[in-house]
Each structure stands twice: as structure tokens, then as C-alpha cells.
KEBAPA-33120 format. One record per residue (C-alpha): chain; x, y, z; residue in one letter. Coordinates in Angstrom, 2 decimals, decimal comma. Layout:
+---------+---------+---------+---------+--------+
: drenkol :      c1 :      c2 :      c3 : drenpa :
+---------+---------+---------+---------+--------+
:       A :       X :       Y :       Z :      A :
...
+---------+---------+---------+---------+--------+
This chain:
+---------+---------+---------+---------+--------+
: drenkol :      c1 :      c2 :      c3 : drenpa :
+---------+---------+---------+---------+--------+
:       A :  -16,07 :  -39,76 :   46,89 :      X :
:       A :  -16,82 :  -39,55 :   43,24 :      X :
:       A :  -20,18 :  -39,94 :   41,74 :      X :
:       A :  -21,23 :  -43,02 :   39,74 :      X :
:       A :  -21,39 :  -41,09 :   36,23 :      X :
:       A :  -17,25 :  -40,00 :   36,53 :      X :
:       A :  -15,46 :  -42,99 :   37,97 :      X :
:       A :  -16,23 :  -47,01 :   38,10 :      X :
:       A :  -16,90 :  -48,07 :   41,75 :      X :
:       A :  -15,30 :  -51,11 :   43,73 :      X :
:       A :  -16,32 :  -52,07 :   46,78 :      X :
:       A :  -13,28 :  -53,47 :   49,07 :      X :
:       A :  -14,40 :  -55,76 :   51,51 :      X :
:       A :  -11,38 :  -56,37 :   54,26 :      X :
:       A :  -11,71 :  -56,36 :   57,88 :      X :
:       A :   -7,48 :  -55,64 :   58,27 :      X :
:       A :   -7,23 :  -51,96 :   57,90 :      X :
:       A :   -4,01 :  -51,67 :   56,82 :      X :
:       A :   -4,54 :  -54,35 :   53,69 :      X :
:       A :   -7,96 :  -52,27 :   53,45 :      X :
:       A :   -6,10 :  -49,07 :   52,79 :      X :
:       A :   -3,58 :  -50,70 :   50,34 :      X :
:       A :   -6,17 :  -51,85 :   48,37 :      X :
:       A :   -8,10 :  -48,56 :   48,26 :      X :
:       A :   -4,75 :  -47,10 :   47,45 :      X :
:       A :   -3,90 :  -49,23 :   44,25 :      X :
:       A :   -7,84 :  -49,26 :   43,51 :      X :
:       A :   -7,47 :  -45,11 :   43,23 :      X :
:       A :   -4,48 :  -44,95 :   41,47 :      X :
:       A :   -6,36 :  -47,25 :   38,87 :      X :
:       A :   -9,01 :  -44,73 :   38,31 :      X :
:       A :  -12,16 :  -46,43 :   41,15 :      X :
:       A :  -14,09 :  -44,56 :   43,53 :      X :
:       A :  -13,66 :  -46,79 :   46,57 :      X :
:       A :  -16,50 :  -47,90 :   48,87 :      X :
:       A :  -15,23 :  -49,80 :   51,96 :      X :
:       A :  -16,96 :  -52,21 :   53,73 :      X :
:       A :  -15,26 :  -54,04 :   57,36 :      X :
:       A :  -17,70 :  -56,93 :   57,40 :      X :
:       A :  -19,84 :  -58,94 :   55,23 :      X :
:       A :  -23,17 :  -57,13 :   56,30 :      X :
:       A :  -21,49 :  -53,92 :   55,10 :      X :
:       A :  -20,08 :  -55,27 :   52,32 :      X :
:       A :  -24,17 :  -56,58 :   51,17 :      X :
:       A :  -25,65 :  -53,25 :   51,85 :      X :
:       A :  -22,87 :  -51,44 :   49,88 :      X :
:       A :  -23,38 :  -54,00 :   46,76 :      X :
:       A :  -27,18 :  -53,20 :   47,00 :      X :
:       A :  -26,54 :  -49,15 :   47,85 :      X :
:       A :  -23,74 :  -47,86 :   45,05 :      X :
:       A :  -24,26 :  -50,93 :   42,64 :      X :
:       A :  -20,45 :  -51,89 :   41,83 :      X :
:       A :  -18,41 :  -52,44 :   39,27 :      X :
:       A :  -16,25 :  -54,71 :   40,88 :      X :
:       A :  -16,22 :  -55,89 :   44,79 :      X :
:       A :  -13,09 :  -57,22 :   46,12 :      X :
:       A :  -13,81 :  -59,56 :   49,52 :      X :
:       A :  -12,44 :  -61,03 :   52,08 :      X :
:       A :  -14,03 :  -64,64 :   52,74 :      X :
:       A :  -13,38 :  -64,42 :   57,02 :      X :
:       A :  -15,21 :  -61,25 :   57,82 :      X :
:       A :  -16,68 :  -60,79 :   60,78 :      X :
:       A :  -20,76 :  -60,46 :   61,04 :      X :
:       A :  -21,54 :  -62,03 :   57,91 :      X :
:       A :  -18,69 :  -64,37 :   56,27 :      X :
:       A :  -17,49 :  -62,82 :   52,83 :      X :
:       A :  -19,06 :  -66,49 :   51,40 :      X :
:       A :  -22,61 :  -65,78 :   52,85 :      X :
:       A :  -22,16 :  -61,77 :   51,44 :      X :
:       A :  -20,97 :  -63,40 :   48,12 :      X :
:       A :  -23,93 :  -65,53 :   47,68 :      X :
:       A :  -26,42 :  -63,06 :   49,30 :      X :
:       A :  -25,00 :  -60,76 :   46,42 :      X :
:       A :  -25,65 :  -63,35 :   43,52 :      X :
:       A :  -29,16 :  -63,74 :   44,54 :      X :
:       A :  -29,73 :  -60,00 :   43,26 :      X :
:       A :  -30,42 :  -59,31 :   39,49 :      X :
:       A :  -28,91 :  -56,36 :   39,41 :      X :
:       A :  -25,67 :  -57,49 :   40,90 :      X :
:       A :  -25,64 :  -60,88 :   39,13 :      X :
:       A :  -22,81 :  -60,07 :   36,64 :      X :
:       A :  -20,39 :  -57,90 :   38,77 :      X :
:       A :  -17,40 :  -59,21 :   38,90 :      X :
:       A :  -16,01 :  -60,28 :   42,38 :      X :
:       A :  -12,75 :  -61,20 :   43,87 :      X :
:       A :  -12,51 :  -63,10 :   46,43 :      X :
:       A :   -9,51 :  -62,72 :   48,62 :      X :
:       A :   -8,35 :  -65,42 :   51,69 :      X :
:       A :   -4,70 :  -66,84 :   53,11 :      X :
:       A :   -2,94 :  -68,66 :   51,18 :      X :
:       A :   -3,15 :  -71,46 :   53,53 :      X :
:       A :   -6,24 :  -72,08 :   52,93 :      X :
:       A :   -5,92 :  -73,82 :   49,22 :      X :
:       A :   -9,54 :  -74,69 :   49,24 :      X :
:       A :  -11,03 :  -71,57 :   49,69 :      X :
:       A :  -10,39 :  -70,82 :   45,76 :      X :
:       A :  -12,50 :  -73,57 :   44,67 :      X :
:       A :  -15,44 :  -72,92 :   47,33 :      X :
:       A :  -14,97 :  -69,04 :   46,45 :      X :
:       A :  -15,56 :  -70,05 :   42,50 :      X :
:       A :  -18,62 :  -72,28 :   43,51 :      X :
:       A :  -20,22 :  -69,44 :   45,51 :      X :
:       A :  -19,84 :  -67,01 :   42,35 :      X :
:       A :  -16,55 :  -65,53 :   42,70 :      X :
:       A :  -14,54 :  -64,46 :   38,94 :      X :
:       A :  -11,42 :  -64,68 :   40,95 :      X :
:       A :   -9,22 :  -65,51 :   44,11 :      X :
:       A :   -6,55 :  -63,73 :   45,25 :      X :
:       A :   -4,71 :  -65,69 :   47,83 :      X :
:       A :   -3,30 :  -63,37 :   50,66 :      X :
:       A :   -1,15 :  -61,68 :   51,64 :      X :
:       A :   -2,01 :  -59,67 :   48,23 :      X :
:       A :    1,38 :  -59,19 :   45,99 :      X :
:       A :    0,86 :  -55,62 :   44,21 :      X :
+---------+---------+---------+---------+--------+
């Protein structure tokens, strides 16, 4: 991966591998180093670790919900202002607003249009 001084980092927080890797993908090809996290717990400790400049999550992750790794992340000075994108069904209409309350910037209803 490439070091914090030559690329901006995003953390991808997705427990489906396959919509994990297709966001990586499109992440690279927009210039990120890519951190990947399968669970909310990862997802924390990879906020806290590489310091993001954007984290893209899930809100159903196993472990630790994505809404309980969104707020533990908002609790944290440091992390306060990083942008993050929350990312559900698009079933599941209320999940945008409770995404915004919890400190999302965004929601990205799924599955993810590129």
C-alpha cells in the first residue's frame, strides 16, 4: 500500500467481498490508497490506525454495526471532520436519515451504481 505522504487514504468498510473489491477498484483508479475493513471493529481500529481521508461504510456489519463504528469514530478529535459515507440497501429508506444523524456526509443506497 502507499504511504500517507503520496496518496489520500479511504477506508472501505463492506462485509460483501465482491462490492468490497469494486469499491477498492474505483477508489484506486481515483488516486486512494485503500484500507479495508470486513466489520465495524475493523473498520474503528483502521479510522484510529491510518487516520483517513474518507471512510466509506456499510451500516449492517457484522461485530460492530457500521452505526456504532460511525459514532465510535465521531467521538475522536482527530477523526471528527473526515468525511464518511455511509452505504445500506435501498430498501431500507430510513437508514439515510439515521446515517446523517449519526455523522455521516453521505448515503449511498446499495447496490452502489458506478
Amino acid at each position: 500500500m502507499a504511504t500517507r505522504e503520496s496518496l489520500p487514504v479511504a477506508i472501505v468498510a463492506e462485509s460483501d467481498d465482491e462490492t468490497r473489491l469494486l469499491i477498492k477498484s474505483l477508489l484506486e483508479f481515483l488516486g486512494f490508497a485503500v484500507v479495508e475493513a470486513h466489520d465495524g471493529q475493523e473498520a474503528f481500529e483502521s479510522a484510529v490506525s491510518y487516520q483517513p481521508d474518507l471512510i466509506l461504510i456499510e451500516l449492517k456489519l457484522p461485530v460492530v454495526t457500521g452505526f456504532n463504528a460511525i459514532r465510535r469514530i465521531k467521538k475522536i478529535s482527530d477523526l471528527n471532520n473526515v468525511p464518511i459515507i455511509a452505504m445500506s440497501s435501498r430498501a431500507a429508506k430510513t437508514n439515510e436519515h439515521l446515517a446523517l444523524a449519526a455523522g455521516c456526509s453521505a448515503h449511498v443506497a446499495k447496490p452502489i451504481e458506478f
